[in-house]
C-alpha positions in Angstrom: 0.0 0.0 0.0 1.5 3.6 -1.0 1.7 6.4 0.9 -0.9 8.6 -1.4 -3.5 6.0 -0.2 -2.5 5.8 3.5 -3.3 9.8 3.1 -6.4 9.2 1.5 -8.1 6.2 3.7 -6.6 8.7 6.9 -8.3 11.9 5.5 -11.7 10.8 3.8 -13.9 11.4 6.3 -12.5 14.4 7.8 -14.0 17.6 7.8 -12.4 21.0 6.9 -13.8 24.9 7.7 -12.3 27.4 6.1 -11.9 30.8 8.3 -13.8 33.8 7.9 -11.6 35.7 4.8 -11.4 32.3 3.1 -15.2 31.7 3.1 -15.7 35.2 2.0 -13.6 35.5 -1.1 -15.4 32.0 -2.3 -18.7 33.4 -1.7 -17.7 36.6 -3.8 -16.4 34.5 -6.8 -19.5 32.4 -6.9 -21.8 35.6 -6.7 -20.0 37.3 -9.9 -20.0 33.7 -11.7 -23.6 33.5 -11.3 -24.0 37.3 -12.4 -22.9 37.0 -15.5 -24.6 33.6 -16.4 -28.6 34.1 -17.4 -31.0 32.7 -15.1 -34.4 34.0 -15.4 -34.7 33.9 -11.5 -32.1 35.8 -10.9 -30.9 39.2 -11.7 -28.2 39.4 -13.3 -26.0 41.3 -16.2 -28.6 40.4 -19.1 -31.4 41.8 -17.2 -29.0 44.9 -16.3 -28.1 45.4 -20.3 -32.2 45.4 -21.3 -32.6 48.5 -18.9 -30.2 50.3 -19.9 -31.3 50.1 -23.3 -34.8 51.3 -22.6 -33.6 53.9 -20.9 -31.7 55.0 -23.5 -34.3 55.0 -25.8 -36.4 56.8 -23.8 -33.9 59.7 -23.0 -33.3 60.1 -27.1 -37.4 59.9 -28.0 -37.5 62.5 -25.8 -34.9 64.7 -26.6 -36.3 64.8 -29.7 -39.7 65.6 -29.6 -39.2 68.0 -26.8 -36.8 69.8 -30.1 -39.9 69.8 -31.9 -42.7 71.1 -29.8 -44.7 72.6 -32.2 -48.8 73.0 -31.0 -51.1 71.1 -33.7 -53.2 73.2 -35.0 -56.6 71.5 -36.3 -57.6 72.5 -39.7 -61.6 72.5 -40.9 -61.9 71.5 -44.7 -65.0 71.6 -46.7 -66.0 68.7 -49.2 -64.4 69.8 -51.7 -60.8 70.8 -50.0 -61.2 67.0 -49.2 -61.1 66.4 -52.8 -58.2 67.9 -52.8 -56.0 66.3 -50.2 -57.5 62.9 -51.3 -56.2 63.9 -55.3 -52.8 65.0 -54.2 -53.7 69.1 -54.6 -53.2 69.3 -50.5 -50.0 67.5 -49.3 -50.9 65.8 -45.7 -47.3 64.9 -43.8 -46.7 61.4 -43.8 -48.1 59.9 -40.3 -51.2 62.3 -40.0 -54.3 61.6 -40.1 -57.6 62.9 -40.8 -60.1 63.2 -38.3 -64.0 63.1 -39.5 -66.1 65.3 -37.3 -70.4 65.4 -37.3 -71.8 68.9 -37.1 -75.2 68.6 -35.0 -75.7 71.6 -36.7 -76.6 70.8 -40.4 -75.9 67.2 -40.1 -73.0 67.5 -42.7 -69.9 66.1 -41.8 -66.1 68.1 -41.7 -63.1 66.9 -41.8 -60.1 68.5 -39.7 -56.4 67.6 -40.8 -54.4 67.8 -37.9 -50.3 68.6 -39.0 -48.2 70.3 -37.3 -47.5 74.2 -38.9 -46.7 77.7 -36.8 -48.8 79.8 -39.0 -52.7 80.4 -38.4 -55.0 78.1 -39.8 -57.0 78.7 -42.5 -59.8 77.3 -44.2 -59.2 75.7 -47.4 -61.9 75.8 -50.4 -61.1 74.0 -53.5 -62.7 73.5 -57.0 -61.9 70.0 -59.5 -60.7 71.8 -62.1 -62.3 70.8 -65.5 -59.4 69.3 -67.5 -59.2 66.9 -64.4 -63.3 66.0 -64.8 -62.3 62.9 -66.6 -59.3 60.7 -67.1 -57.6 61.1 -69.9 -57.6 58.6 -72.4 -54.2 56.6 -73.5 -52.9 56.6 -76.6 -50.4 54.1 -77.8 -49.7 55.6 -81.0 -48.6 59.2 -79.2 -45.1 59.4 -77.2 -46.3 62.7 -74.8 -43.9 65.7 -75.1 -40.8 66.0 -72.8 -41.3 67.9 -70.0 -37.6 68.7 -70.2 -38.2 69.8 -74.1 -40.3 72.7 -73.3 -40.9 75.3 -70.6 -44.6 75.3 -69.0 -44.6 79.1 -69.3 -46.0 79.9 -73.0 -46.4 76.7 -74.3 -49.2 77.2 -76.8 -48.7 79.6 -79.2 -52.3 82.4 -78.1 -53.0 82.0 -82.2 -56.4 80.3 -82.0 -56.1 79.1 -85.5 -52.4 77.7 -84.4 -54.2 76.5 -80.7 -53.0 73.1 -81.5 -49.3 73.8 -82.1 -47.2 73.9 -79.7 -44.1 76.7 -79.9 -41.4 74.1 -80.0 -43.5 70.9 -81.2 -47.5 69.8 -81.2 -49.5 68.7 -78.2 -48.8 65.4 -76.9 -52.0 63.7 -77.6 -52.0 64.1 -81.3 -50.2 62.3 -84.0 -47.2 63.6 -85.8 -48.0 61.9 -88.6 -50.6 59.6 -90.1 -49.5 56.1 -92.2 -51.6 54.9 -95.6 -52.9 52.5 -93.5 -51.9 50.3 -90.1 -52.4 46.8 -91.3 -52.3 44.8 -94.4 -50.6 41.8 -96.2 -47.5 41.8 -97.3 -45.9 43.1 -99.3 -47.2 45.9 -97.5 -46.4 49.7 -98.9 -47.5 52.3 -96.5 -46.9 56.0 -97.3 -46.0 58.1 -94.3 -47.6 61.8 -94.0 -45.9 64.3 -91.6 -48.7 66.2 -90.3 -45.8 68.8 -88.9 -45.4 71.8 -91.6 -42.6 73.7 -89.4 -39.0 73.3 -90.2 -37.8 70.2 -88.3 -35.4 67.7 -88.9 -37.4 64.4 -89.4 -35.5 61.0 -88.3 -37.8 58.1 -89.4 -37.3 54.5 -88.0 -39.6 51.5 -89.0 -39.0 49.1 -86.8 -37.4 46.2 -89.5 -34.0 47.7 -89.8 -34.5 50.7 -91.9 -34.3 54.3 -91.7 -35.4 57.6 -93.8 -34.7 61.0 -93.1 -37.4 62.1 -96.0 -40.5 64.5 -94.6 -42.9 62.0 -96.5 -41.5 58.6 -97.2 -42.9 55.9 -98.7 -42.0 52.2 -97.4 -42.5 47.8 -97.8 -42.8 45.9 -95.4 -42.6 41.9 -97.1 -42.1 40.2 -93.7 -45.3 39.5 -91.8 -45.3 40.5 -88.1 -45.6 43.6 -85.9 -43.2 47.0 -86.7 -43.4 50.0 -84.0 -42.5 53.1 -86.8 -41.4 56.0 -85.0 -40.7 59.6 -86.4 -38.5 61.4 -83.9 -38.3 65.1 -84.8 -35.9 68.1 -83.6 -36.6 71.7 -84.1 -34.0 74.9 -84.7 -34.1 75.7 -80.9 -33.3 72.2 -79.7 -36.7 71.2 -79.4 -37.3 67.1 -79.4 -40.4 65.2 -79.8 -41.8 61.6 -81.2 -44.7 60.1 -82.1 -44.9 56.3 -82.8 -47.5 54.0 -84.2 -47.9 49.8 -84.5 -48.4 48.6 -88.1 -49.1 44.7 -88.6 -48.3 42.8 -91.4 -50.1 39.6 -91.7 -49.1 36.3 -92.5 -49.7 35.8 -96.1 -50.9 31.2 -96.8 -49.4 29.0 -98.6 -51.2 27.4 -101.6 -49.4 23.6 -102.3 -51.5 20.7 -103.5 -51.0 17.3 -105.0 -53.1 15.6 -107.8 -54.1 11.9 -107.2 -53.3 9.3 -109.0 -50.1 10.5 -110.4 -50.5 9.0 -114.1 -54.4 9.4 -114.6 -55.8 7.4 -117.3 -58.3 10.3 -118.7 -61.5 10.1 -118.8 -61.7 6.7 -116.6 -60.0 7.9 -114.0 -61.4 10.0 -110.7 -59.3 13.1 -110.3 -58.4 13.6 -106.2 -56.6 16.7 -105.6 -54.8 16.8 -101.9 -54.8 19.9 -100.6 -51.4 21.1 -98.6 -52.0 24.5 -98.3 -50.9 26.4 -94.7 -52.7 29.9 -93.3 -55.5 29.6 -95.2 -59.2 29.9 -94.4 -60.7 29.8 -98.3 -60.0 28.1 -100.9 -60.9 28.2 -104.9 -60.1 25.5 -107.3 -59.9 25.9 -111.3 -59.5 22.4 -113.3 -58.6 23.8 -116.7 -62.3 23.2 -118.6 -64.1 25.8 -117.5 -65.1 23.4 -113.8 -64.0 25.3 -110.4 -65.5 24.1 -106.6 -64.5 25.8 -103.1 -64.4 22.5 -101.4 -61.1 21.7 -98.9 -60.4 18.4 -101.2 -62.4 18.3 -104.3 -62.7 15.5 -107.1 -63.3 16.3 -110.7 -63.8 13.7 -113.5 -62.3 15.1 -116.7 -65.1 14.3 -119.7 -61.7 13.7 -122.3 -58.0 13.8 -122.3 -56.3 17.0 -122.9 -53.6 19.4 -121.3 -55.0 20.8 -118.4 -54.0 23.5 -115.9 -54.9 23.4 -113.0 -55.1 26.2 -110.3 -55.6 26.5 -106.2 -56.2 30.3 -104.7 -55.9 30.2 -100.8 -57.0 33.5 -98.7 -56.2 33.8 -95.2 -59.1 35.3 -92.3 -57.2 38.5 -93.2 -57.6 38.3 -97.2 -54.3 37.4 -97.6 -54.2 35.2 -101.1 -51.5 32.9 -102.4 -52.2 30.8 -105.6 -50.2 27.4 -107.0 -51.0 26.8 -110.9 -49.5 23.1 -112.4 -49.4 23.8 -116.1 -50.8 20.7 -118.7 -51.5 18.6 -115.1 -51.7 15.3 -116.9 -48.8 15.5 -119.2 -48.0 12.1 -117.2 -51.0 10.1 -118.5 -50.8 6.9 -119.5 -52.1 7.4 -122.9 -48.7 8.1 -124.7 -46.5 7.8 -128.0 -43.0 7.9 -128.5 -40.4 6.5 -130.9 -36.3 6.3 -130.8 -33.9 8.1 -133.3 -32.1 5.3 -134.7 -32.0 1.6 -135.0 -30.0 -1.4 -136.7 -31.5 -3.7 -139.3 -31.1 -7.8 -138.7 -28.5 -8.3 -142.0 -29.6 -11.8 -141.7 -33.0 -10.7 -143.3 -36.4 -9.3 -142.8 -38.4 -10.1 -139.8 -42.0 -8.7 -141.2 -42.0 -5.7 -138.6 -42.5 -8.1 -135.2 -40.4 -6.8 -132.5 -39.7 -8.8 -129.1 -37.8 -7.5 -126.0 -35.1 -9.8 -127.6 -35.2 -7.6 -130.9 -34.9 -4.6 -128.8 -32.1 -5.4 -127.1 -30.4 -4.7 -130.5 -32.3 -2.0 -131.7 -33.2 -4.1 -135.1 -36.9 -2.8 -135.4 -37.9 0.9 -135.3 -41.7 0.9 -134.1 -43.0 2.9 -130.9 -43.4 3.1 -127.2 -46.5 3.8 -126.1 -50.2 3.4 -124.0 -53.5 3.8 -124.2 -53.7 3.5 -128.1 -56.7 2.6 -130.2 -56.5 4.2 -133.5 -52.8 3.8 -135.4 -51.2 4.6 -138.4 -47.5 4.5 -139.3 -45.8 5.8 -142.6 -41.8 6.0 -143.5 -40.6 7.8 -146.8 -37.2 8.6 -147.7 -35.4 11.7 -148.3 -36.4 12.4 -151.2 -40.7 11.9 -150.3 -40.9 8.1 -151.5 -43.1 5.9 -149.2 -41.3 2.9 -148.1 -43.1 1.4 -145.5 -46.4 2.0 -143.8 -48.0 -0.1 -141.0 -51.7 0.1 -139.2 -50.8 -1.9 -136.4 -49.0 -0.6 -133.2 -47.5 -4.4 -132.8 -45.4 -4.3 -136.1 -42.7 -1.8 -136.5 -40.0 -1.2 -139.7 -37.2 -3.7 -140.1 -35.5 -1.9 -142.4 -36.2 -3.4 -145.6 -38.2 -2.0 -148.8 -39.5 -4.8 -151.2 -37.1 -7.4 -149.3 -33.9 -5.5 -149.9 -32.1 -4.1 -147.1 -32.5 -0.3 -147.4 -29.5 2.1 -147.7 -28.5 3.1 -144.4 -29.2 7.1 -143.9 -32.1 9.4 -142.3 -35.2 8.2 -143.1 -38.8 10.4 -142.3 -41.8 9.3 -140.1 -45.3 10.3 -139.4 -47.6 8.9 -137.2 -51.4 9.8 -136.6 -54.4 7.8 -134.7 -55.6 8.2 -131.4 -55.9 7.2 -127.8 -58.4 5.3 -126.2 -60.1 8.1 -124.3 -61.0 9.4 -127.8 -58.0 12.4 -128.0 -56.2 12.0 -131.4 -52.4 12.6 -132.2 -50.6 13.3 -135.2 -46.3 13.1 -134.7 -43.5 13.3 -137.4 -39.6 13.0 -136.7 -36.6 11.1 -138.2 -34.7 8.1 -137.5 -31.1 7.3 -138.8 -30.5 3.7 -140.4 -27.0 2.6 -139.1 -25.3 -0.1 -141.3 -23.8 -2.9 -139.3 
């Protein structure tokens, strides 16, 4: 066993009392320590700093209103002065009120506006003037006149015929100048007309980029939308004003269409035509034989075949038009006629005029391509007018031969006339070469 624990077994239970200075210094430490630490039971410093901060206050609201002492003095107002202090004619200091009073009297009721003033009261009577009997109405095509342009003093010019001109511009609720119109479709020309005959320099902008500094200009607007055009003018003195106004442009449709089927067999065939068109609200149709309809989609049946144009006009809800014309429409038919330039005789011998997709691999019989035929008729002469070979039936073509001999080769004439099996007739003539082997 160690000393330290002899000690502490020996002094555990002994008892120890401090004298009288001892005991008092630990009672003064414990008293600040529980000063400065906030109990709500207790006073201490954070109840100390709240006091001394409403006393504070207190001296300073003092101080200053006992500076400004000045006795209220009430103020009766008639109806009408009430008008005034409730439109901003009579200023009230911010923080008063006013105090409604009933007169046993007459039974009407005053009003007395307490503020604080030295003078003596007085009793204020006010009358709405008559250019404040109504509110004035806005105008979004008129920038008002700078205040800073022009002194209030004079004005107006005292010229009753000039009343409306002002001595350094015009009045702020008219127009400066007036447009050919505000809306339209494009491409829209306006004309601009400067109302202002005085010598000012004119600065026009229309709202898409450009400029003008002509009095009267003319200008096209082509995109649709919405253009704020503003003339900003400056007199000899220094003088500024503006004046603006909003012109729309509308959009303008788009007329596209399709015709259905693509190759029409004409007259058995049901025209469809698909209509494509964008913006647009009406819509006329012209078929090319004297037939029109105003349906969305329409169907025409053609009563023969022929080259047909064919036209669409679209107008928007603002009459905006756009129109799409397809010139000879069925040009594409299946009733067609067509023969090639050249071809090479079989030396072997004549074939009688039958052709075969073997045969026309080598070119060795001239006769046509073609639809839709009914009626045929095919003639050949040579240079100098002789006929060598004619043929009334589309399946049998030239070979190339005249009486069984193998004709000279050189450039040879053809005509061809009959007609297709809607009825329409053709009549063709070309040349085709003879190439020797």
């Amino acid at each position: 066993m160690g000393v330290r624990e002899l000690f502490r077994r020996k002094l555990e239970n002994a008892t120890i009392i401090p004298n009288v200075s001892v005991n008092s210094k630990l009672m003064r430490r414990l008293a600040r320590r529980e000063f400065v630490r906030f109990n709500p039971y207790r006073f201490n410093i954070y109840y100390l700093g709240g006091i001394l901060l409403v006393a504070i206050t207190a001296a300073v609201l003092l101080f200053y209103n006992n500076g400004k002492s000045d006795k209220l003095i009430p103020v009766s107002i008639s109806d009408d002065s009430r008008k005034a202090v409730s439109a901003g004619f009579i200023n009230i200091p911010a923080g008063k009120s006013i105090i409604r009073e009933a007169d046993k009297s007459d039974k009407n009721t005053t009003e007395t506006i307490k503020y604080k003033r030295k003078s003596e009261p007085k009793v204020v009577s006010w009358k709405e003037p008559e250019q404040y009997s109504e509110p004035r109405e806005k105008n979004s095509n008129v920038f008002p006149v700078s205040n800073s342009s022009f002194s209030k003093k004079g004005l107006f010019t005292e010229s009753s015929a000039d009343n409306k001109k002002l001595k350094g511009g015009y009045r702020n609720d008219e127009a400066l100048f007036e447009p050919s119109a505000t809306s339209g479709c494009p491409p829209l020309k306006i004309h601009f007309n400067n109302k202002v005959k005085s010598s000012y320099t004119t600065s026009w902008s229309f709202g898409d980029g450009g400029y003008s500094d002509q009095k009267n200009p003319d200008w096209i607007f082509d995109v649709e939308g919405e253009y704020k055009v503003v003339l900003s003018m400056l007199g000899t003195d220094g003088s500024k004003t503006s004046s603006s106004v909003i012109l729309t442009v509308y959009p303008k449709p788009r007329a596209r269409f399709e015709i259905v089927p693509e190759k029409a067999v004409i007259p058995d065939d049901e025209i469809r035509f698909i209509n494509y068109s964008t913006d647009g609200m009406h819509f006329v149709w012209e078929f090319g034989d004297g037939s029109t309809s105003e349906l969305y989609e329409p169907k025409h049946k053609y009563s023969k075949f022929s080259n047909y144009n064919v036209s669409l006009i679209v107008s928007s809800e603002y009459g905006c038009k756009d129109s799409l014309i397809v010139l000879n429409a069925f040009s594409g038919s299946e009733y067609f006629i067509d023969f090639p330039n050249a071809f090479i005789p079989n030396p072997e011998g004549p074939s009688g005029g039958f052709y075969s997709s073997k045969s026309d691999e080598a070119i060795q019989v001239f006769h046509p391509g073609f639809s839709g035929i009914s009626d045929y008729q095919l003639k050949i002469f040579s240079k100098l007018g002789i006929l060598i070979f004619e043929s009334n039936d589309v399946n049998i073509g030239w070979d190339g031969y005249f009486k069984g001999q193998l004709s000279n080769p050189g450039v040879y004439i053809w005509k061809v006339r009959g007609s297709f099996r809607n009825g329409e007739p053709f009549i063709k003539m070309g040349d085709v070469t003879l190439l020797g082997n």
